[in-house]
N, C-alpha and C positions, 0 to 999 in steps of 0.2 A: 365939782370933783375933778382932780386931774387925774387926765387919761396919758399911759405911758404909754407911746407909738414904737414900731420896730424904726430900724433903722437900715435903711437900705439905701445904695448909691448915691450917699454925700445927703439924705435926703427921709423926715420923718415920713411913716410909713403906718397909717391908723385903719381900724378894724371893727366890726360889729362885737364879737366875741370879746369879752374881757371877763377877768375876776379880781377880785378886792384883794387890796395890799393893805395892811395891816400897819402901824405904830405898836410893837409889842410890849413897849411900856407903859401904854394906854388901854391898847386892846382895841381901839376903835382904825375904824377903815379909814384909810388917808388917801387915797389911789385908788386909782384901774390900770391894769395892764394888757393891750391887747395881746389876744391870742393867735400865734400862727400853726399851719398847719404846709403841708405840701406847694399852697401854693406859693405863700410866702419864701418859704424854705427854695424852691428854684428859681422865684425873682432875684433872693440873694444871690442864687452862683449864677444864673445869668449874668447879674452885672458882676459878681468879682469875679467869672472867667473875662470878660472884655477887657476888665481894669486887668490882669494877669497880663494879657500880651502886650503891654508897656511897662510896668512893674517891671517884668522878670528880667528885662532889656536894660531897665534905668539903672546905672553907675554904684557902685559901691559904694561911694559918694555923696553920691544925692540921696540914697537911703540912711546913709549915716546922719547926713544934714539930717533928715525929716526926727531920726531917734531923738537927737541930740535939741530938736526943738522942743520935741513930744515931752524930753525929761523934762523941762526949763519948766512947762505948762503946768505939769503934774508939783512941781516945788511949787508954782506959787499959790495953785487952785488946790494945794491939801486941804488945808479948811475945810472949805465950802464940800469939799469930796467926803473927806473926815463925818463931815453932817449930817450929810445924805444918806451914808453908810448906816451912821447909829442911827438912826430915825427909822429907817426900814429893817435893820438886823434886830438892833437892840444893845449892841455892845456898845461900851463907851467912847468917847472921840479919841481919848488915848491908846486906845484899843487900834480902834480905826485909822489914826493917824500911825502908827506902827505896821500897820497892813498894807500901807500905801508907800512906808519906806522899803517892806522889803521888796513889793514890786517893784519900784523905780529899781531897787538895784538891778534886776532884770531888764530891763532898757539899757541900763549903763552898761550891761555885758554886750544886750544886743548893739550900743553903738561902736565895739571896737570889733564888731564883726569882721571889717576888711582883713585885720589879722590871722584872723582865724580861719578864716575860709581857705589861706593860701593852700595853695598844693603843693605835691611833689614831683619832681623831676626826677629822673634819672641817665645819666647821658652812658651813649657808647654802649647800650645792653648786649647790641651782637655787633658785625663791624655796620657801621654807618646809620644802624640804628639809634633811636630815643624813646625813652616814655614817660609820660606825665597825665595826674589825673588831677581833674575837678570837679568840685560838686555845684548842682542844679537843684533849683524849687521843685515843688510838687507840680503845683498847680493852685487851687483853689481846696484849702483844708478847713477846720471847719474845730470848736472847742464846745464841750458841752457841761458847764462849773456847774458848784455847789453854792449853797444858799452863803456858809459861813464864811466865807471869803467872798465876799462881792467885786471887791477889785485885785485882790493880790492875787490868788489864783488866774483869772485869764489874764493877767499881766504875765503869769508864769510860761505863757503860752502864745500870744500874739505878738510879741517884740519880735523872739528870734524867729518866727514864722516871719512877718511882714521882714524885716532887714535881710533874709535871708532869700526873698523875692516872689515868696507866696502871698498868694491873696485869702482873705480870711471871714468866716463868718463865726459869728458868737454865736450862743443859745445859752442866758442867763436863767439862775434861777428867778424864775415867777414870784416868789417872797420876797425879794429884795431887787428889782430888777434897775432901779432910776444909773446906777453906778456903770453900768453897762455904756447908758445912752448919754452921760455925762462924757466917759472918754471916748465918745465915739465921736463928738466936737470939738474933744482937747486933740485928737488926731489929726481934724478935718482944719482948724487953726492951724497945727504943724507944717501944713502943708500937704498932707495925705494925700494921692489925688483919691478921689469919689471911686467907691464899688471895691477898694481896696481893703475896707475892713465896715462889716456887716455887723446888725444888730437884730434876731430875730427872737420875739420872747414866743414862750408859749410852754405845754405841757407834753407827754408824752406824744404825743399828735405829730411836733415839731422835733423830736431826736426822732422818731424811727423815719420821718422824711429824710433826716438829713443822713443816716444808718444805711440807706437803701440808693442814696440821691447817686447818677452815675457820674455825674457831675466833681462830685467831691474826693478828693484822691486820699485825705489821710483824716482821725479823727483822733482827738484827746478827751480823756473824760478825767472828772475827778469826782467820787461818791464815795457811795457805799456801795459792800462787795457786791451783793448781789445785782446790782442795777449795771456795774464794771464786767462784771459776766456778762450780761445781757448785749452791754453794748460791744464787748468785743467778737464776741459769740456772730452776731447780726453785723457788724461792720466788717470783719474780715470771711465773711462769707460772699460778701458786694465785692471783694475786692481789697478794699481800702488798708492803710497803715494803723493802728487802733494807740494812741498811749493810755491805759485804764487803770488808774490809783483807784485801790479801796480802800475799804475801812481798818480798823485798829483797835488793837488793846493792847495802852502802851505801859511798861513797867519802869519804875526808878527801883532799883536796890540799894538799899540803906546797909554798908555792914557796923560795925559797932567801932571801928574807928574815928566814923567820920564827926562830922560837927554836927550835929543835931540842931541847934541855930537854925546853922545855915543850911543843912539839906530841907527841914522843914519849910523853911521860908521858900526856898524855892521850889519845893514838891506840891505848897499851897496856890501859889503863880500858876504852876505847870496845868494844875487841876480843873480849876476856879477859873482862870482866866478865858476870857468870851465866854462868862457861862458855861465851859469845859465843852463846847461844840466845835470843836476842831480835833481832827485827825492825828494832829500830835499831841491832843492833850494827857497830859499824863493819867490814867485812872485807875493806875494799881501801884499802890508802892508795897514793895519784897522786904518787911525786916529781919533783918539776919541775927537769929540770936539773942544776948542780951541788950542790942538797939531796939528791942519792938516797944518795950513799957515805956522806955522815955519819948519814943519818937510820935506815940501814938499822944502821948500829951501833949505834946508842944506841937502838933499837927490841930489838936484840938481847940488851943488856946487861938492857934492864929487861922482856923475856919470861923473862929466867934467873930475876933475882929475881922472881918471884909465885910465890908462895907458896900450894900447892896441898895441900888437905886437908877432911875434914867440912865444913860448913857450919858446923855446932856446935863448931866448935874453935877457943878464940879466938886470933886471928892470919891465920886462912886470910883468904886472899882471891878464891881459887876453889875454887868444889867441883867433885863429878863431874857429867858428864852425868846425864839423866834414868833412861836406862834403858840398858842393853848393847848393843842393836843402834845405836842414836845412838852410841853408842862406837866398835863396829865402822868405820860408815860414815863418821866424820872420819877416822881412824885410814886408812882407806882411800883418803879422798881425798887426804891428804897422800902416799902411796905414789905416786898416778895422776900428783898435781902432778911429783914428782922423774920416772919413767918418763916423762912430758911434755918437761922437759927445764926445772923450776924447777928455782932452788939452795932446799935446803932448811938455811936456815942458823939455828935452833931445831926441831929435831924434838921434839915431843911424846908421841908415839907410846912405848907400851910402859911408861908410870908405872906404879907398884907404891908404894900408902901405905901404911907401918908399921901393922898390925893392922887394915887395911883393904884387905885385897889381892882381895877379892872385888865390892869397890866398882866404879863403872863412870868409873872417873879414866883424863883421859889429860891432858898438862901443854901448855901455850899450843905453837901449832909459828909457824911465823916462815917466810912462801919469799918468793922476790928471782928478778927476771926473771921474772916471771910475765906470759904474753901474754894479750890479749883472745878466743885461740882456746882456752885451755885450758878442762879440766872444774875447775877449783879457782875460775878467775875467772868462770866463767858459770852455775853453780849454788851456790846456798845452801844452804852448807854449815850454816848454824846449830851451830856451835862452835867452841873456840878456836883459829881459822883464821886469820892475816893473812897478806892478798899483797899484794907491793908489787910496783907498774907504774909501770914511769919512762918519762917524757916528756919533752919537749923545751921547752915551751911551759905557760902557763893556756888560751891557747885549744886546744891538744892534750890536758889534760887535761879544761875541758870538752865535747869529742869526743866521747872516752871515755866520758863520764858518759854525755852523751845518747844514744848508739848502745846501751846497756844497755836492757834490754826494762823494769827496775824505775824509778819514781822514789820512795819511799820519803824518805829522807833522805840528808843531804850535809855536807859542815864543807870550808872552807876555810882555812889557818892561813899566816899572812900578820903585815906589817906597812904594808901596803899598804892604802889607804880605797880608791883607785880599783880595784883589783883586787879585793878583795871588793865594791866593785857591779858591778863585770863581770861577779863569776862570779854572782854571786845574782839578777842577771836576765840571764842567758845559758844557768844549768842551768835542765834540764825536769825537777822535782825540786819536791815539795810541801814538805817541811820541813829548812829550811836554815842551818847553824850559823857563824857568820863566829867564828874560835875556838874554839869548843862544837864538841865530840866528838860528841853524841847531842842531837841539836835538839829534844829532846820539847817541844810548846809549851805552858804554863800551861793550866790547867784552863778560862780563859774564853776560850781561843782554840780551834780544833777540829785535831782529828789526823786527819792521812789525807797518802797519796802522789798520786802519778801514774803514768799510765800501768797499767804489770801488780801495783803495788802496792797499787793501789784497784780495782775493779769496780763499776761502775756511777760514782755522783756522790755519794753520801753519803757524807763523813766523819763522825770520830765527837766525842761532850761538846763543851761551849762551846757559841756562837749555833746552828751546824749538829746537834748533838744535839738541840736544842729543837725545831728544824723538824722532826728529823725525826719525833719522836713525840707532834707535834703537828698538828692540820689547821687552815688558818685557815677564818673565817667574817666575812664583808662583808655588813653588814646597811645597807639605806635605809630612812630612816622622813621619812615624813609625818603629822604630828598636824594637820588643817585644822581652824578654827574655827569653831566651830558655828553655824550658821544659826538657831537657837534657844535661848532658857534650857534649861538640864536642871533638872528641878526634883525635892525624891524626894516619893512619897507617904507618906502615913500609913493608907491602907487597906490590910485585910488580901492578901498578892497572891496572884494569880491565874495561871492559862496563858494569861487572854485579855490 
């Protein structure tokens, strides 16, 4: 049985404590991962404070080299990363290979860092004055992901830390951990030097060490809301900088213009896709009108066909859930949705794949009529869940949107210019797709919601990642003109 070690200064790092890592398309345990705890958690910033006092020194330059190597790595080893990811998530390699592009795009930002970083000058403020500022690393910061994003997510978050001359530790999810310790080699080939980017797995044990660690100057999370509470609630009580993405309930609004085709096609992607375990998956689409009887059909027609099986199999287009109990509990909600009094018109529930029956699959489910008092519409489900809520109106569906406690992301599908800038400056909603299913925004722009989807003010990569794992500095100088020659001597000198 292979055992997953931490990873700590350039260096595997193994443990008594583990627990079983899962194949979720099998069901059967593939792994161990050790578990850390406090002590682990201050060997990491022990050595990534040492690695820090050269770091934070070395060249804009030599940091850009190391990004621009890190990228090259990540092109050629997708594959092999792609595999590792499905095999521990469960999502498919196409999946996975898409997760690992829009990471890199995050490196490509963080390699034109030098630009970005510059400062400003201002000459002549009063007479014979100047001033100019720049910004500085933390120190030793520190990322705490989710399961469903095994590598794009702390890609989201260690490039522009490490280029920007911080040093870094991870805490990967426990469920999917090997992707962690994969690029923590693709870094260490880059040329990284050792202690500069850390790999510690473990359970709650290892976030409230690293929550508490005095050590650690700033922390990012990304979950669910109530865990983003938690951790910013405890992180900025230490001290520390917190960025904390939560959870979602994200809407696409259909009005009766649009293409029905094509908004379905992509509202089933949006849904469906990774098993619908991502933060922007779509799980509620808004029919406006008389688009709900057509949309809910052609929504139905193309939940039949997806095609559900391994990740590793090619054709699928979904795989299973993560682990069994995430099985259970969609499987469940869609029960609670019908006993509510939704129509459940794609049941998912109860899939069984050929020679995979011990997998944790369950196939896209589909309900209609779904109210804003149900438990199917007001908790995040995180899986292949769509509910559809008909409305009357664009301004009745953006109601709906903003009476949701999430703002996350949003899509409106339309043929209408004036009705999408209604909606996109009407919803209370941080990332917003006119068309586009999943608003993820470019790497030089920053992600994050509103509302209970973000905690605190930090978003994450783009301008907002740089502030935040950076501090500025605003220096005035005076050079006055000397009242004398300065002249040097040629005697031997002296203390007097």
């Amino acid at each position: 049985m292979n055992t997953i070690p931490h990873w700590i200064n350039g260096s595997p790092l193994t443990g008594t404590d583990t627990q079983p890592v899962f194949n979720p398309a099998t069901g059967q345990e593939q792994a161990r991962v050790v578990l850390g705890g406090s002590a682990e958690v201050d060997a990491a910033v022990t050595a990534a404070a040492t690695a820090f006092k050269t770091w934070s020194e070395s060249s804009l330059s030599r940091r850009a080299q190391v990004m621009f190597a890190f990228r090259q790595l990540l092109v050629e080893h997708e594959e092999e990363l792609a595999r590792i990811i499905s095999a521990e998530h469960g999502k498919t390699v196409d999946d996975a290979r898409g997760e690992i592009t829009r990471g890199r795009e995050v490196v490509e930002f963080a390699c034109g860092l030098g630009d970005v970083l510059k400062g400003s000058f201002s000459d002549q403020v009063s007479r014979g004055v100047d001033v100019h500022d720049f910004r500085q690393p933390l120190g030793v910061v520190a990322g705490i992901t989710p399961f469903n994003f095994p590598a794009m997510v702390p890609l989201w978050m260690h490039p522009i830390a490490i280029a920007t001359g911080n040093t870094f530790i991870l805490k990967p999810s426990e469920r999917d951990p090997s992707a962690a310790n994969f690029v923590a080699g693709l870094y260490q080939q880059a040329g990284l030097p050792d202690g500069v980017f850390n790999v510690v797995h473990g359970g709650k044990d290892a976030v409230d060490a690293i929550l508490a660690h005095p050590g650690i100057e700033a922390v990012s999370f990304v979950g669910s809301t109530p865990i983003a509470k938690y951790v910013h609630e405890q992180a900025t009580s230490h001290g520390k900088r917190v960025q904390a993405l939560g959870g979602a309930k994200n809407h696409a609004v259909v009005l009766p213009d649009a293409d029905l085709e094509f908004a379905a096609n992509h509202i089933t992607a949006g849904a469906y896709g990774s098993a619908g375990e991502r933060c922007m998956a779509l799980s509620v689409a808004v029919a406006v009108g008389e688009a709900a009887d057509g949309l809910v059909e052609v929504l139905r027609r193309k939940a039949q066909e997806v095609k559900v099986g391994p990740g590793d199999r090619p054709g699928t287009e979904m795989g299973p859930l993560v682990t069994r109990a995430a099985k259970e509990r969609v499987e469940n909600a869609v029960g609670t949705a019908h006993a509510q009094g939704a129509t459940v018109v794609v049941d998912g529930r109860g899939l069984k794949v050929e020679g995979h029956e011990d997998g944790f699959f369950t196939g896209p489910s589909l309900l209609d009529h779904v109210t804003t008092e149900m438990q199917a519409y007001q908790e995040e489900l995180f899986g292949p869940v769509l509910a559809v809520v008909r409305v009357d109106t664009l301004d009745d569906a953006i109601d709906v949107i903003n009476a949701n406690p999430y703002g996350n992301g949003t899509a409106v599908f339309t043929a209408s210019g004036e009705a999408a800038r209604r909606f996109q400056r009407n919803v209370k909603v941080g990332m917003i797709g006119v068309n586009v299913p999943v608003p993820v925004p470019m790497s030089y722009y920053s992600f994050g919601g509103w509302r209970d989807s973000l905690i605190g003010d930090s978003p994450i990569h783009g301008p907002e990642g740089i502030r935040f794992y950076t501090r500025p500095k605003v220096v005035t100088t005076r050079w006055p003109q000397q009242a004398h020659p300065v002249t040097a001597g040629f005697d031997f000198p002296t203390s007097n």
